[in-house]
C-alpha positions in Angstrom: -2.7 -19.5 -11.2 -2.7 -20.1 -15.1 -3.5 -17.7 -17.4 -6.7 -19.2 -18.3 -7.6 -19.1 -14.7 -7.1 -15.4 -14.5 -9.4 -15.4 -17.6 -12.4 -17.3 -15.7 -11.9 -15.2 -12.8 -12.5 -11.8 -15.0 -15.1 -13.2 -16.5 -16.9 -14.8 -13.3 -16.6 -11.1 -12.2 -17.2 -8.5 -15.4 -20.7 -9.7 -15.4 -21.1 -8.3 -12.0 -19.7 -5.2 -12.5 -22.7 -3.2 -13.6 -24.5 -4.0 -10.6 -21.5 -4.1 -8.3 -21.0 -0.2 -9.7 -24.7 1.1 -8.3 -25.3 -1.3 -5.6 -22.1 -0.6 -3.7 -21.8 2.1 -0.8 -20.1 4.6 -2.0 -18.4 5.8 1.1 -17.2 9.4 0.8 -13.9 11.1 2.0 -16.1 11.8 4.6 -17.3 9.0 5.9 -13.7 7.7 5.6 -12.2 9.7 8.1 -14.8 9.4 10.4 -14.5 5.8 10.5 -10.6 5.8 10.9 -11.1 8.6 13.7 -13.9 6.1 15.6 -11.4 3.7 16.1 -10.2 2.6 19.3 -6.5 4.5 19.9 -5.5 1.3 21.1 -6.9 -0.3 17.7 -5.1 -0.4 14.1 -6.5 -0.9 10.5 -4.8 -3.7 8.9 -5.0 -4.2 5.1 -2.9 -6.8 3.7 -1.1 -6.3 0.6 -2.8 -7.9 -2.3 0.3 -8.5 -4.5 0.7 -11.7 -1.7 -3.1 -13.0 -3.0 -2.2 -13.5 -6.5 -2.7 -16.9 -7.1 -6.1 -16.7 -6.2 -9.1 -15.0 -7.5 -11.2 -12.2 -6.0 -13.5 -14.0 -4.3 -11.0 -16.7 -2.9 -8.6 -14.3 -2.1 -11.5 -11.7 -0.3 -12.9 -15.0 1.5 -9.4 -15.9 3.1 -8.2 -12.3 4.1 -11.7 -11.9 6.4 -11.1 -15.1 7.8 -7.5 -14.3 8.7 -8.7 -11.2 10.6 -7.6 -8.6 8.2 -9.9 -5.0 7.6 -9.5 -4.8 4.1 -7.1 -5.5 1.3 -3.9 -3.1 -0.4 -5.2 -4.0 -3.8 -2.7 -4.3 -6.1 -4.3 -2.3 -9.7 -1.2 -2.0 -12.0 0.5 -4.0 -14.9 0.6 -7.6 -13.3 -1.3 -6.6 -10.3 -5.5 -8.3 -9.2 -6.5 -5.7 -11.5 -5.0 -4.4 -14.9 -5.3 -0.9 -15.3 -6.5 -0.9 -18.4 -9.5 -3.1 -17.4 -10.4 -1.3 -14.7 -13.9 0.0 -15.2 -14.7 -3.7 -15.3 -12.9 -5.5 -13.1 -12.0 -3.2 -10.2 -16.0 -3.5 -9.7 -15.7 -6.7 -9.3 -13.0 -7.3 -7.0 -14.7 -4.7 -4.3 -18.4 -6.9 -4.8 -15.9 -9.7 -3.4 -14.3 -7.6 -1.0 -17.2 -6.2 1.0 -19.4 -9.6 0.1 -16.4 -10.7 2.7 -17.1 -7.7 4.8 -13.8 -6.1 4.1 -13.5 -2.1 3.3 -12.2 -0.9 0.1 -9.8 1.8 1.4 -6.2 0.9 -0.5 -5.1 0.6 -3.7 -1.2 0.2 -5.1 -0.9 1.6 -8.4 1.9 3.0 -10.7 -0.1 6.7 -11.1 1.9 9.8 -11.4 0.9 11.4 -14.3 -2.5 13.0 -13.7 -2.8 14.0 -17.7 -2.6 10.2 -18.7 -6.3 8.6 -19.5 -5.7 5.1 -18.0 -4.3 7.1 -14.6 -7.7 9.0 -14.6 -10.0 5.9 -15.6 -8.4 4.4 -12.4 -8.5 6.6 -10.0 -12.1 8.0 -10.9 -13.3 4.2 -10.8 -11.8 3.9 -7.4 -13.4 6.8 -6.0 -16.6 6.0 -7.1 -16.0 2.7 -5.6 -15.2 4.1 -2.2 -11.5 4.2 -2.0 -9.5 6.6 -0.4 -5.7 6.3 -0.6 -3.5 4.8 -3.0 0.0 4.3 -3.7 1.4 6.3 -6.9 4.3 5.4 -9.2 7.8 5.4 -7.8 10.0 8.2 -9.3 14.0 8.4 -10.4 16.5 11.3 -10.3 17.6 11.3 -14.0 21.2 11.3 -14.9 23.2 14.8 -15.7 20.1 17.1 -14.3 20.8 18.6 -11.2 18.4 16.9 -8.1 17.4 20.0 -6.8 15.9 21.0 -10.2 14.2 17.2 -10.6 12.7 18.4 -7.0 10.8 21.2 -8.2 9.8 19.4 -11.4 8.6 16.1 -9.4 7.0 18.6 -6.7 4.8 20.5 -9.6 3.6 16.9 -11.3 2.5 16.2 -7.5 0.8 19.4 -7.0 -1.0 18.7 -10.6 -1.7 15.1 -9.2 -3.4 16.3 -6.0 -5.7 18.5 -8.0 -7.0 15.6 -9.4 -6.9 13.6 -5.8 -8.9 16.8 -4.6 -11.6 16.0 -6.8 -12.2 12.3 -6.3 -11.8 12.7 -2.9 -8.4 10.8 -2.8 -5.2 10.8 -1.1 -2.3 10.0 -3.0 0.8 8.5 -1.5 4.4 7.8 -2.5 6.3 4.9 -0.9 9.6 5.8 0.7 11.9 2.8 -1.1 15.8 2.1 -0.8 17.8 2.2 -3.2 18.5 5.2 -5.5 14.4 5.9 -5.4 13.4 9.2 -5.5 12.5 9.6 -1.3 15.3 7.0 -0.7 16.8 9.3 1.7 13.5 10.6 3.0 15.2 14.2 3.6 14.2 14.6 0.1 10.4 14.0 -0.2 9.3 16.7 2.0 11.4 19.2 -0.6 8.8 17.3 -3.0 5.6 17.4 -1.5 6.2 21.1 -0.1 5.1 22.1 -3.5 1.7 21.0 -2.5 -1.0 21.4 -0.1 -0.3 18.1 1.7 -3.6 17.1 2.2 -4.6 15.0 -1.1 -1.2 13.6 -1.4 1.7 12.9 0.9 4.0 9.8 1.8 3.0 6.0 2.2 5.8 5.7 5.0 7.9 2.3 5.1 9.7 1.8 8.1 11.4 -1.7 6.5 13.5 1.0 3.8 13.4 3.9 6.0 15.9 1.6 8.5 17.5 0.6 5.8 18.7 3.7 4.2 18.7 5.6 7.7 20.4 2.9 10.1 20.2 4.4 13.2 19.2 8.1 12.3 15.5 6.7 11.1 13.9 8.4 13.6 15.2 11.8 12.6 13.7 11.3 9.4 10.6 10.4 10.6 10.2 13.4 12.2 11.2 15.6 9.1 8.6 13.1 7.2 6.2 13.0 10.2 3.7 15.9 8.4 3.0 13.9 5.2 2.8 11.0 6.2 -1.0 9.6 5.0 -0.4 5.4 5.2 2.2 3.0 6.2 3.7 0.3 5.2 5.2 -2.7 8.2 7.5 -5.5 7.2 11.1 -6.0 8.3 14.3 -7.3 7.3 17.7 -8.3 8.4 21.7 -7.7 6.8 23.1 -10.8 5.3 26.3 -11.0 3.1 25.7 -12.7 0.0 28.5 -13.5 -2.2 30.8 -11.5 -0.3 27.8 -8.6 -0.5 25.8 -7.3 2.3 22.4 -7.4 1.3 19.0 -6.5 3.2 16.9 -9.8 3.4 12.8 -9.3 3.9 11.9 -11.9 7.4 9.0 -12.2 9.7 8.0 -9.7 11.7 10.1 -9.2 15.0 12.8 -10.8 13.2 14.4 -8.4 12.2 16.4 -5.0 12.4 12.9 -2.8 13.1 12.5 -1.8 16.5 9.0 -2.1 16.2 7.6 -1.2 20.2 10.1 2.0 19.6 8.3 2.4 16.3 4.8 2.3 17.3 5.7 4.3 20.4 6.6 6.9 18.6 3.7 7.1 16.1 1.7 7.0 19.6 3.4 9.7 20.5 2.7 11.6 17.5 -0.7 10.7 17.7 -0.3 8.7 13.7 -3.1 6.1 13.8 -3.8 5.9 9.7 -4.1 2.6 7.5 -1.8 0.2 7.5 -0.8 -2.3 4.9 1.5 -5.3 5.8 3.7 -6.4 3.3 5.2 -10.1 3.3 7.9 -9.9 1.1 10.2 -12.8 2.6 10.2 -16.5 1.0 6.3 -17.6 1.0 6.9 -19.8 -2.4 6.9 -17.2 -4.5 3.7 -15.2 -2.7 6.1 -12.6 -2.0 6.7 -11.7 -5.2 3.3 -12.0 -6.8 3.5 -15.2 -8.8 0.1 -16.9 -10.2 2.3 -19.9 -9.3 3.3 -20.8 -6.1 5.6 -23.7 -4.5 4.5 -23.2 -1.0 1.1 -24.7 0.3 -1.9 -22.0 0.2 -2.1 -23.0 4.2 1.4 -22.3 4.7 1.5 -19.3 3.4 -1.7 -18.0 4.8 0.0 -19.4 8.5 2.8 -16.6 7.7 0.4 -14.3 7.1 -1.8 -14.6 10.0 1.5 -14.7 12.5 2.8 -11.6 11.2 -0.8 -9.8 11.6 -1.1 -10.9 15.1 2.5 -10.0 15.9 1.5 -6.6 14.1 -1.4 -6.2 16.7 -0.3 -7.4 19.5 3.3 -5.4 19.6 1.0 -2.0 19.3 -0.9 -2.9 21.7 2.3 -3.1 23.5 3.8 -0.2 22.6 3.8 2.9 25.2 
């Protein structure tokens, strides 16, 4: 998608945003939880990640993700994401008149929040409240160089405790993504030393079992279990080890092609009794879909095939899972 086309697409939308803002439901944290807790035990909620939608507009991209079979969308609301942060009053409004036009709930949002002092942050995340979100994905944090981690720890864990104040009163649940790499919550071990400094109920972990095998190898089970309490969302996509350039290198494939053992996986979240949101990411080669081009080089159809196999894989191996 062109520039310009983005620029029709806001403007097709804005000029709905006033109405889309009072004639919406606004669901409240309430009504959230009772509709995840209705569910069938045997059922999952399925939003797919927005960032994959990107070369279409809201309505296009709303239209194809109910006929595909998804529950909502992980909207992506961040610099280069469906919806700028700075335009957020008028074009988050916008996107969820598509979304529930399409019948799909506005639950998830991916954004880069952390600071709760910072206007934009606070524009945001009262717009999506009052739009009926619940959860969303904050910022990703590093360990600076020469400070000592622990002493990052306590100073990440009191921002988080001054971010779920602010969650607390919007009625939101805040959630940072377990990423490899040198991520803060890499390791995993780490985040609960993190999100200790809060209550744990208006923020917590968006877990990621793709970089939790990753970093963990075969020990990513103990660190589910030390990460088991905060865990609010998750995030399902998998990947394989392939040498590049005499490098090994984690490379993002289909789902079930991979290194996750995903009927272990969704076992174990049976066993804990974790039934929460779920977003599905697609982050292997879909023409540049993965990555959240405007442009793409793979057909729409294509892509949306992909999309639609790893979704029913996604269902059908929970089902599966004991």
């Amino acid at each position: 998608m062109q520039e310009s086309k983005k620029v029709m697409s806001r403007r097709k939308f804005t000029k709905l945003s006033a109405a889309a803002l009072t004639s919406l439901p606004l669901w409240s944290f309430k009504d959230n939880f009772q509709h995840n807790s209705a569910k069938n035990s045997k059922e999952i909620e399925v939003h797919l990640f927005s960032k994959h939608l990107q070369f279409l507009d809201y309505e296009e991209m709303s239209a194809v993700t109910a006929q595909m079979g998804f529950d909502g969308l992980d909207l992506t609301v961040r610099p280069k994401g469906h919806v700028l942060p700075e335009r957020v009053t008028e074009d988050l409004p916008a996107a969820v008149n598509a979304m529930t036009a399409h019948g799909l709930r506005p639950a998830m949002l991916t954004t880069n929040v952390w600071d709760s002092t910072n206007t934009i942050n606070i524009s945001l995340l009262e717009t999506a409240s009052n739009l009926g979100f619940q959860y969303y994905r904050t910022g990703w944090l590093k360990y600076p160089k020469h400070k000592k981690i622990s002493d990052s720890q306590s100073i990440f864990g009191e921002e988080a405790k001054d971010l779920e104040t602010l969650n607390k009163k919007l009625n939101l649940i805040g959630c940072y993504q377990n990423h490899a790499g040198n991520h803060v919550g890499a390791p995993i071990w780490d985040l609960p030393k993190i999100l200790a400094h809060t209550d744990n109920k208006n923020i917590g972990c968006q877990y990621d079992i793709r970089h939790a095998v990753v970093e963990g190898g075969q020990s990513w089970e103990l660190g589910l279990e030390v990460i088991r309490p905060f865990i609010k969302t998750i995030v399902i996509k998998d990947f394989i080890w392939k040498k590049q350039n005499g490098v090994w290198k984690p490379f993002n494939v289909p789902l079930g092609q991979g290194m996750v053992d995903f009927k272990k996986y969704f076992s174990i979240l049976k066993q804990y009794q974790i039934n929460i949101p779920i977003s599905l990411h697609l982050e292997y080669d879909l023409g540049g879909a993965e990555h959240g081009d405007s442009e793409i080089s793979m057909s729409k159809n294509e892509v949306f095939d992909f999309m639609k196999a790893d979704l029913k894989y996604l269902r059908e191996t929970w089902k599966q899972a004991k």
